[in-house]
BAMIVO-729640 format. One record per residue (C-alpha): chain; x, y, z; residue number from 1; residue in one letter. Coordinates in pm, whole numbers. Each point is the difference from the previous one (the first is absolute). Example, Ala and Ser with C-alpha at 12.3 -4.5 7.8 and 13.67 -1.06 7.14 Angstrom:
<sites>
SITE  c  X  Y  Z  k  r
SITE  A  1230  -450  780  1  A
SITE  A  137  344  -66  2  S
</sites>
This chain:
<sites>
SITE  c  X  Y  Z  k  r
SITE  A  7959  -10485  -16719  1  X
SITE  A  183  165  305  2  X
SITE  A  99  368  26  3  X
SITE  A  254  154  156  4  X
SITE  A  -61  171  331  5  X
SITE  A  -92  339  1  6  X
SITE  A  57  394  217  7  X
SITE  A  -228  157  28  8  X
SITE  A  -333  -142  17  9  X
SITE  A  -263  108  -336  10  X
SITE  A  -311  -70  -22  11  X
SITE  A  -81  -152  -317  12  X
SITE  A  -91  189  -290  13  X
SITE  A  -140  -133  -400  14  X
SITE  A  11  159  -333  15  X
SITE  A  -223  -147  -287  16  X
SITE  A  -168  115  -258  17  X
SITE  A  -409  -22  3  18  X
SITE  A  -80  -166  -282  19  X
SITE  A  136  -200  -282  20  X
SITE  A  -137  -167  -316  21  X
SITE  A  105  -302  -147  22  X
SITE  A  -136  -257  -228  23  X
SITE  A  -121  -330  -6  24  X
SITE  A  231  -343  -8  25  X
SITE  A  293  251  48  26  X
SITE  A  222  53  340  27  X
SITE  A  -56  288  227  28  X
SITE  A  211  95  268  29  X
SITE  A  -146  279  271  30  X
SITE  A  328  141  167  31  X
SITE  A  4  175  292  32  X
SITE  A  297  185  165  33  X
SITE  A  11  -50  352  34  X
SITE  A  209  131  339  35  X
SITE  A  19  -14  339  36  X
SITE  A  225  -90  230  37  X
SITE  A  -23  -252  139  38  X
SITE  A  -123  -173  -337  39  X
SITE  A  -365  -32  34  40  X
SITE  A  -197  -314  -109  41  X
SITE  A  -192  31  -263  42  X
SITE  A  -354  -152  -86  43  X
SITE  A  -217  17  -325  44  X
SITE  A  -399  10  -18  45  X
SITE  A  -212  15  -273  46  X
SITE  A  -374  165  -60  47  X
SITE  A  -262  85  -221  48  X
SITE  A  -33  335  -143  49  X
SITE  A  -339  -13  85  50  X
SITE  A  57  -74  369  51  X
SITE  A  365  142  98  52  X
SITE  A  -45  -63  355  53  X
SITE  A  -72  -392  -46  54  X
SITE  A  355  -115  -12  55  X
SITE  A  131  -345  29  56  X
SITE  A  377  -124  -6  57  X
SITE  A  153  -68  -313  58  X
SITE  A  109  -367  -37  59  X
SITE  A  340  -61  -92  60  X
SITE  A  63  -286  -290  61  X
SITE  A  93  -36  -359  62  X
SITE  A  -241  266  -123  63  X
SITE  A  100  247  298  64  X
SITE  A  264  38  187  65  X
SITE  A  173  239  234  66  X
SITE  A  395  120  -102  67  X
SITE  A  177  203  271  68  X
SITE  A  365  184  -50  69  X
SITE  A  129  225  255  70  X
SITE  A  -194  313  -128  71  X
SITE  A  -256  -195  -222  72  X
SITE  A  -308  -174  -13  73  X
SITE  A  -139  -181  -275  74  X
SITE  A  -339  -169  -81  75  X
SITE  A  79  -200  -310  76  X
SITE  A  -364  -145  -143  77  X
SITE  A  113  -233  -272  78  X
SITE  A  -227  -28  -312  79  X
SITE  A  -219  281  125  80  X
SITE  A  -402  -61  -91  81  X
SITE  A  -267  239  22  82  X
SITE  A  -99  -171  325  83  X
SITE  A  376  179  135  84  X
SITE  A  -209  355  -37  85  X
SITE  A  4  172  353  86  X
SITE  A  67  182  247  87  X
SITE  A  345  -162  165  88  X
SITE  A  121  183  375  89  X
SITE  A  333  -70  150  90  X
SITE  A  50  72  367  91  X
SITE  A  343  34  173  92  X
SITE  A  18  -44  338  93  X
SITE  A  294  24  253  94  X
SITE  A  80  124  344  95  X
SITE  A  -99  340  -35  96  X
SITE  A  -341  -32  -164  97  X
SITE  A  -138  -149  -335  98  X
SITE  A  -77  164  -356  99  X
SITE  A  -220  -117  -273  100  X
SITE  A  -15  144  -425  101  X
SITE  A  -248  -103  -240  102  X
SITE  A  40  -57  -350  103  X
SITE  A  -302  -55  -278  104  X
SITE  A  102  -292  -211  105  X
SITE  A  -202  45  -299  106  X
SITE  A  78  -335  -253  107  X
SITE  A  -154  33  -361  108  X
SITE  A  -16  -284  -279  109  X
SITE  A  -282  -57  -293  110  X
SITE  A  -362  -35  63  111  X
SITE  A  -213  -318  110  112  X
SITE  A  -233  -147  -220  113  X
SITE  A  -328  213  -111  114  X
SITE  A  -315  -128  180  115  X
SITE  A  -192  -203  -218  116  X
SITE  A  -237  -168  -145  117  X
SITE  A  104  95  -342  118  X
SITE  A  -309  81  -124  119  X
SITE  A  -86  33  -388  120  X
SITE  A  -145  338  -91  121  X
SITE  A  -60  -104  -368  122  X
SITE  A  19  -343  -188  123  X
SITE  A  28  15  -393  124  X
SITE  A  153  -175  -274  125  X
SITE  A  280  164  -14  126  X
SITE  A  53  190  303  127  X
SITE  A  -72  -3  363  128  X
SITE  A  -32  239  312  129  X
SITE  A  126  -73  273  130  X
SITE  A  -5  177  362  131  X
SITE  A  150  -13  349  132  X
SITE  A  98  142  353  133  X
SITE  A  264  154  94  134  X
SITE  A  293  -180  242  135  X
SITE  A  -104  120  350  136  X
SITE  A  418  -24  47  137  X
SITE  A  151  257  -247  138  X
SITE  A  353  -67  102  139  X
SITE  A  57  337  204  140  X
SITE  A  13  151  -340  141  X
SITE  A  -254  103  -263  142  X
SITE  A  -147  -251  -267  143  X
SITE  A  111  151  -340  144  X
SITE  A  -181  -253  -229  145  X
SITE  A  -94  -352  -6  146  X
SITE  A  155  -293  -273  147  X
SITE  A  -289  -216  -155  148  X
SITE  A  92  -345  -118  149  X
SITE  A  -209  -269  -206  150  X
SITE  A  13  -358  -59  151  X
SITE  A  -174  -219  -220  152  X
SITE  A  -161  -349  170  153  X
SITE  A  176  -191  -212  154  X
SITE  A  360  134  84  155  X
SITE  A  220  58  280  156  X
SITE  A  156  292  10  157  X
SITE  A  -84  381  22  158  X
SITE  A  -23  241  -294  159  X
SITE  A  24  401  106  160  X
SITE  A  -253  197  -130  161  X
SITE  A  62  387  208  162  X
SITE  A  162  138  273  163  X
SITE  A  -195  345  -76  164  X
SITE  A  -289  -57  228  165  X
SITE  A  -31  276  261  166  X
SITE  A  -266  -74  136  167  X
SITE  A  -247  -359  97  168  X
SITE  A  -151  -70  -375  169  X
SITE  A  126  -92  -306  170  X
SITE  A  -118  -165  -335  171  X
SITE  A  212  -223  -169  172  X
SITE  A  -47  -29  -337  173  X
SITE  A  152  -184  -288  174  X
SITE  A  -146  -339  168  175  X
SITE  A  -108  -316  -275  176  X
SITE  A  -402  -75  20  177  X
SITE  A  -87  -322  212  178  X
SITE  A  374  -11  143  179  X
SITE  A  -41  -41  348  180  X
SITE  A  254  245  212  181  X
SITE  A  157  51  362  182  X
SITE  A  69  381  46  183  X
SITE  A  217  99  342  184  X
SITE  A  66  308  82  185  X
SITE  A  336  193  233  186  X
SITE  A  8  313  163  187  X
SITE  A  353  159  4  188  X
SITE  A  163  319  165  189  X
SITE  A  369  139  -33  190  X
SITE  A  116  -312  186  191  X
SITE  A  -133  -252  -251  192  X
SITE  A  -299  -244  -109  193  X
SITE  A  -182  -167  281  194  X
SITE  A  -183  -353  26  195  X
SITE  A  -271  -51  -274  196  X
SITE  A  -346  -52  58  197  X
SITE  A  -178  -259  -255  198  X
SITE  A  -303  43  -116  199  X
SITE  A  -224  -326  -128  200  X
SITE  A  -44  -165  -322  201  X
SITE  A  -189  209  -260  202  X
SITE  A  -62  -58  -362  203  X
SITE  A  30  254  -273  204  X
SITE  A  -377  18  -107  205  X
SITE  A  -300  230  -85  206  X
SITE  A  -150  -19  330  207  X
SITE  A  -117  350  140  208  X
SITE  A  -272  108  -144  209  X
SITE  A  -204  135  260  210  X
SITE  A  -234  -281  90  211  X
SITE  A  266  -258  57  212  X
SITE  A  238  286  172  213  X
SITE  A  -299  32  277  214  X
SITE  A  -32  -359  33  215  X
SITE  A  384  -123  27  216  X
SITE  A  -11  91  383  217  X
SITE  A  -183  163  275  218  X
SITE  A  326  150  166  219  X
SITE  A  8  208  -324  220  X
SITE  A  -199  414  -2  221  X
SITE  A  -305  -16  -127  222  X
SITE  A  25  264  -284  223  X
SITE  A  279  128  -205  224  X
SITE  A  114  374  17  225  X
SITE  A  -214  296  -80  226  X
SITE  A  109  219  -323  227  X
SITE  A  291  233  32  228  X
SITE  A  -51  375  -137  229  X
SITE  A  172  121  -290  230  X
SITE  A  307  12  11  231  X
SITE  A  223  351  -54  232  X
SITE  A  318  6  -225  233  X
SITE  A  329  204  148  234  X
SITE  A  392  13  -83  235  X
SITE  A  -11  -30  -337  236  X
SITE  A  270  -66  -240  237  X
SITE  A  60  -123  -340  238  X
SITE  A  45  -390  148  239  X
SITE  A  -165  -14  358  240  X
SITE  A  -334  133  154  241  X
SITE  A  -133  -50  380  242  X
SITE  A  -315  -98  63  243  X
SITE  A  -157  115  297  244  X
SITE  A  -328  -164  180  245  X
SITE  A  -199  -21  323  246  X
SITE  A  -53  -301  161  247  X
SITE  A  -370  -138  -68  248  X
SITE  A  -283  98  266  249  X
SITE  A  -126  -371  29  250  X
SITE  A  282  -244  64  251  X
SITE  A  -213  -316  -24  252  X
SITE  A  -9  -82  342  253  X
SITE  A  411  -46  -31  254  X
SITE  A  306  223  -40  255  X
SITE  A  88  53  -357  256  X
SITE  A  323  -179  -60  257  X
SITE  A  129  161  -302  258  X
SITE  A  -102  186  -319  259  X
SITE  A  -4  -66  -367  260  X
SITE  A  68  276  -249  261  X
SITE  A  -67  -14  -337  262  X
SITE  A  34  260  -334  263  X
SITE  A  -63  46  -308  264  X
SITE  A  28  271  -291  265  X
SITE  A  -273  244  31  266  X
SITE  A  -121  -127  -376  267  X
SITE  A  78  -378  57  268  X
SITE  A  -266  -224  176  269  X
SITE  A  212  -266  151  270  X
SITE  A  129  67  362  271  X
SITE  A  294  -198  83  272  X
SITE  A  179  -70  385  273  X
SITE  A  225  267  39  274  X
SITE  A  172  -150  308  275  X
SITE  A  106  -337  107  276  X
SITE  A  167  98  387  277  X
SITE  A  -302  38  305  278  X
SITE  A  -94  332  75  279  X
SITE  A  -84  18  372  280  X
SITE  A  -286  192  139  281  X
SITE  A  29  370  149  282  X
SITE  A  -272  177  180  283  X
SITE  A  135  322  -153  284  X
SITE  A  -28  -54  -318  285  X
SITE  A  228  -260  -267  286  X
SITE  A  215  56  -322  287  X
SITE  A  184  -195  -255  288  X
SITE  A  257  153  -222  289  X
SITE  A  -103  -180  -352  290  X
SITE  A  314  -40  -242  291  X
SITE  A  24  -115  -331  292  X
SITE  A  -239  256  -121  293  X
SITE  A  102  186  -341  294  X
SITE  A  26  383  -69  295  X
SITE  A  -266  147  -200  296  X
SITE  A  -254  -246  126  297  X
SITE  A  -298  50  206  298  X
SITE  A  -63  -265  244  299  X
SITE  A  -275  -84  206  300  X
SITE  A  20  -204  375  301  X
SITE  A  -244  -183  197  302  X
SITE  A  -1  -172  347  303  X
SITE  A  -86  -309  152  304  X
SITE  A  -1  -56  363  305  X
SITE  A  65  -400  140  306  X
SITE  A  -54  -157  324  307  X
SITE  A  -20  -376  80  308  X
SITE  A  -310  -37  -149  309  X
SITE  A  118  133  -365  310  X
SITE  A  -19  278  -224  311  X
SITE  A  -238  304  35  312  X
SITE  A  -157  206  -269  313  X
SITE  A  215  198  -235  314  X
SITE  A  33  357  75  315  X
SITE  A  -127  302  -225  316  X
SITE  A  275  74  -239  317  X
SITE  A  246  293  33  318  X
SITE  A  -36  285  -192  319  X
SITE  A  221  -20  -282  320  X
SITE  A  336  152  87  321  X
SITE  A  299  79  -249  322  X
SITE  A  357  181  106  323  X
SITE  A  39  364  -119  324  X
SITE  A  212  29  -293  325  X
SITE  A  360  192  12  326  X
SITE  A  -53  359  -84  327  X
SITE  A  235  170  -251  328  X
SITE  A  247  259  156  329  X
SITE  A  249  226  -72  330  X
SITE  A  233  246  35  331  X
SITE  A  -116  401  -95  332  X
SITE  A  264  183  214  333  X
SITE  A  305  -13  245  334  X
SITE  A  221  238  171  335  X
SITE  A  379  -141  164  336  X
SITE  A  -235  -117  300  337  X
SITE  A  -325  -96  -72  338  X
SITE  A  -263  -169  -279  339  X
SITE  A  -302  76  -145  340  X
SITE  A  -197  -300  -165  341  X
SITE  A  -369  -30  -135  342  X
SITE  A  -178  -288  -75  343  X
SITE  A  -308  -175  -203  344  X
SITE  A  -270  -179  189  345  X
SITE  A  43  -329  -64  346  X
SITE  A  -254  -140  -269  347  X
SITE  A  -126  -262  203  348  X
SITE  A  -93  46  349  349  X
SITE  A  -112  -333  127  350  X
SITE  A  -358  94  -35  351  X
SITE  A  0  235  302  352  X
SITE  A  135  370  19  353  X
SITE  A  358  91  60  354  X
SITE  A  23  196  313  355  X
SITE  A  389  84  -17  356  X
SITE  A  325  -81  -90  357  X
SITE  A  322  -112  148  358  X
SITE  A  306  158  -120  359  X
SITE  A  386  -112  33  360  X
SITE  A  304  61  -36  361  X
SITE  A  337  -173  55  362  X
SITE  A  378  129  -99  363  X
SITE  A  232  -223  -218  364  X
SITE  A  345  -50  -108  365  X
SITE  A  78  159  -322  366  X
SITE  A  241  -300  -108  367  X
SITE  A  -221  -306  95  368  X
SITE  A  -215  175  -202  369  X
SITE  A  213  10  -292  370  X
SITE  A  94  -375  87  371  X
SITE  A  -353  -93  -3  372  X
SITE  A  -37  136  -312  373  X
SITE  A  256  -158  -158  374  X
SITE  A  -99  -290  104  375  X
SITE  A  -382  54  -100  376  X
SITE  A  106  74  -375  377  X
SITE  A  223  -351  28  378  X
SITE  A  -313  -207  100  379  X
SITE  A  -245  140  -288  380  X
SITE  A  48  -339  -181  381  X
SITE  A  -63  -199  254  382  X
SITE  A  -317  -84  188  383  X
SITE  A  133  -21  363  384  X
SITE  A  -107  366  169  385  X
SITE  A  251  107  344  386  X
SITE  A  -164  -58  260  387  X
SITE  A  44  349  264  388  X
SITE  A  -156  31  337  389  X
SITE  A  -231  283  -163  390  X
SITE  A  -116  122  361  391  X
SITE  A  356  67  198  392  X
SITE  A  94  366  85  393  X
SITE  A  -368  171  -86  394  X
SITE  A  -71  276  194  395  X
SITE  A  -357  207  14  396  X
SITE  A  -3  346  -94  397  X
SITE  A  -271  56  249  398  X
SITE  A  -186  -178  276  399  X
SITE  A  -309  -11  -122  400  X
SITE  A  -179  -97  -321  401  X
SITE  A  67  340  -273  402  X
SITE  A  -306  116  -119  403  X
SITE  A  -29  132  -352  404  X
SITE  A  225  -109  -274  405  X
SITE  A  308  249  41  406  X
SITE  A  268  26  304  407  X
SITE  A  356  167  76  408  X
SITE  A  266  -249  226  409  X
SITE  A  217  261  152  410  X
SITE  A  308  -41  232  411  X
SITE  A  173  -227  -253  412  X
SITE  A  410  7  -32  413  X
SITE  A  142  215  -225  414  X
SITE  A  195  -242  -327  415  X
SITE  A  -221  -294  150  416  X
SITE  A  -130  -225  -275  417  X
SITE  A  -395  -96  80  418  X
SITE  A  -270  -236  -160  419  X
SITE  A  -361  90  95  420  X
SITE  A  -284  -220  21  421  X
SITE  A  -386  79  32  422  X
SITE  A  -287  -265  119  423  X
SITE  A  -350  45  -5  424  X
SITE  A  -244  -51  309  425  X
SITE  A  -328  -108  21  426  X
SITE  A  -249  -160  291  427  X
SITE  A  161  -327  -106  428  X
SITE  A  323  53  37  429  X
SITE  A  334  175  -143  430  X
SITE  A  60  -118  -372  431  X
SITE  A  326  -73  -165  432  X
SITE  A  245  309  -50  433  X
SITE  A  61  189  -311  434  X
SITE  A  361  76  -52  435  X
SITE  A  172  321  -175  436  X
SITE  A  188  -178  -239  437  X
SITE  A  281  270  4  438  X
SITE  A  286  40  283  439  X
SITE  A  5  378  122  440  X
SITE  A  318  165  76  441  X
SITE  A  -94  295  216  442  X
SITE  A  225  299  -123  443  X
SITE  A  -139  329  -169  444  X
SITE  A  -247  -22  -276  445  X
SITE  A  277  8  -266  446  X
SITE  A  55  -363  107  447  X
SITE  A  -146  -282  -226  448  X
SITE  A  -148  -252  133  449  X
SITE  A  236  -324  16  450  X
SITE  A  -110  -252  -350  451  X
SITE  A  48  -359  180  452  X
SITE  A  -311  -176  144  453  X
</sites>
């Protein structure tokens, strides 16, 4: 390309950015605005990150290549891979002196393949554990889970079993004694699922006890983990607890790859696998949030810890643990800007003492009230309930936790219609609210308070 001549003489100048992201198997163009007079040549190199000041010349073909206008140039890399990521100089050069910019070319895609062997943490009948490493290429971009496939000897193609795995372990269960299986195992990030690694053939059999676990191979710990402590129960509600643990003191002689919690009702004797996803090792300390658990109950958790060698000892159990019961309030007073509302302990308190209570508040429209009503007294006969988003527009009536069983809210609008709601609080956790069935509309005493619910 030729350029017109040019009065006076400029030394050249660029403009580009210093860094850009792109992704894998996509174009990505690094532009570069350029002057000088007269129109300098222009040259690309290309360097680690690691060692900037160990450039080379780019080579020019069908994967890169150079595109000059008269104020421009381009470095088009075609079908960019992650190999493309780094740092990419361009130089101008003309009679008055020469320039250089550099630009961090940072190219992301999904993962490589975890680092194998597969290796089998537990062999059963109907279920088997399986561990691995993770890729030692994570795309540029955080792993977010991995997808675990299976496939039976005798066919060919892949069943899915989870993409829920966060972390290198999980046991797949459902599995049909003395069918042999193929398990393989993907590691994805926000860019998508990377290569699979394969593990070998394995059949679905009553193999580890301990004896035979110690003997299938010397590349295996010696021991399995050491007992867990009991566990402590937090964040309780009427469907969910978390359990909360410490990792074991003795590992086995290998990192513990996961944990297996399991409850039970505090009067029942059969514990049962509470969760099905790996839960990866912390050195401060683990929890589970446990669902499916039903209101009234008291439940009971233990914990296992698991490394390649198999399952530890069975921790203590939890103390038994049970959510606080709503407490009854209502309203004894009100002036045109403020509420007065006293309450009754709750009858249960999830077998430790309340310590305090959260009250709230929230102001509502007098006619979707009335509309709500109407509609209530509609769906009596029928069994479908509305379905409301119970916790939008609450507001505390103080910071911190009320202590004794009677409050004022103050600084509330004058005509406002309100609905109060009081929880209970105890070491466990905040329990579920108890509502003031009545609507208060704050005017002077002589006002009644409004009839729909």
């Amino acid at each position: 390309m030729s350029f017109p001549p040019c009065v006076p003489a400029v030394a050249p100048t660029i403009e580009m950015r210093e860094a850009l992201e792109g992704e894998e198997d996509c174009d990505i163009s690094i532009v570069a605005k350029v002057s000088g007079c007269p129109f300098p040549s222009l040259a690309w190199s290309k360097a680690s990150v690691a060692k900037p000041e160990e450039k080379a010349a780019v080579t020019y073909d069908q994967h890169m290549n150079k595109l000059v206008t008269q104020d421009k140039c381009t470095l088009l890399i075609t079908q960019a891979s992650r190999h493309d990521s780094a740092l990419y100089s361009l130089t101008a050069t003309n009679a008055l002196g020469a320039t250089s910019k550099d630009l961090k070319l940072s190219v992301f895609g999904p993962p490589g393949p975890p680092e194998g062997p597969v290796t089998f943490t537990e062999v059963f009948a109907e279920r088997i554990g399986l561990a691995w490493a993770a890729p030692k290429d994570d795309g540029g971009s955080k792993i977010t889970n991995y997808v675990v496939e299976k496939r039976e000897e005798s066919r060919k193609s892949w069943v899915h079993v989870s993409n829920d795995p966060k972390d290198c372990a999980y046991v797949v269960t459902r599995l049909t004694e003395a069918h042999e299986y193929e398990f393989r195992v993907m590691a994805q990030n926000k860019f998508g699922v990377g290569p699979a690694l394969v593990s070998k053939a394995e059949k679905a059999r009553n193999l580890f006890n301990r004896a035979k676990r110690l003997a299938l191979t010397s590349s295996l710990p010696t021991a399995v983990p050491g007992q867990c402590e009991k566990p402590t129960i937090s964040d309780i509600s009427l469907d969910s607890m978390t359990v909360n643990w410490d990792e074991p003191k003795y590992d086995g002689g290998s990192s513990v790859l996961t944990y297996i919690v399991e409850k039970k009702e505090a009067s029942g004797k059969r514990w049962a696998r509470a969760n099905r996803e790996t839960i990866g090792a912390l050195p401060l300390g683990n929890n589970f949030e446990v669902l499916s658990v039903q209101g009234g109950c008291f439940y009971q958790f233990r914990v296992i810890a698991v490394n390649a060698a198999g399952c530890g000892l069975p921790s203590e159990p939890s103390d038994p643990a049970l959510a606080p019961r709503p407490p009854h309030p209502k309203v004894i007073d009100w002036t045109k800007s403020s509420v007065e509302l006293e309450w009754i302990p709750p009858l249960l308190d999830g077998g430790s003492k309340v310590t305090g209570y959260i009250l709230e508040f929230k102001e509502v429209n007098k006619e979707e009230e009335e509309k709500k009503a109407q509609r209530k007294l509609l769906m009596l006969s029928s069994d479908e309930e509305e379905k409301e988003p119970e916790d939008e527009g609450w507001q505390k009536a103080k910071d911190t936790e009320v202590r004794g069983t009677k409050f004022v809210v103050a600084g509330l609008t004058e005509g406002g219609l309100y609905r109060f709601r009081v929880s209970a609080v105890n070491p466990a956790g905040q329990g579920e609210p108890g509502l003031v069935t009545e609507l208060i509309e704050l005017r002077d005493r002589t006002s009644k308070i409004q009839g729909f619910q």
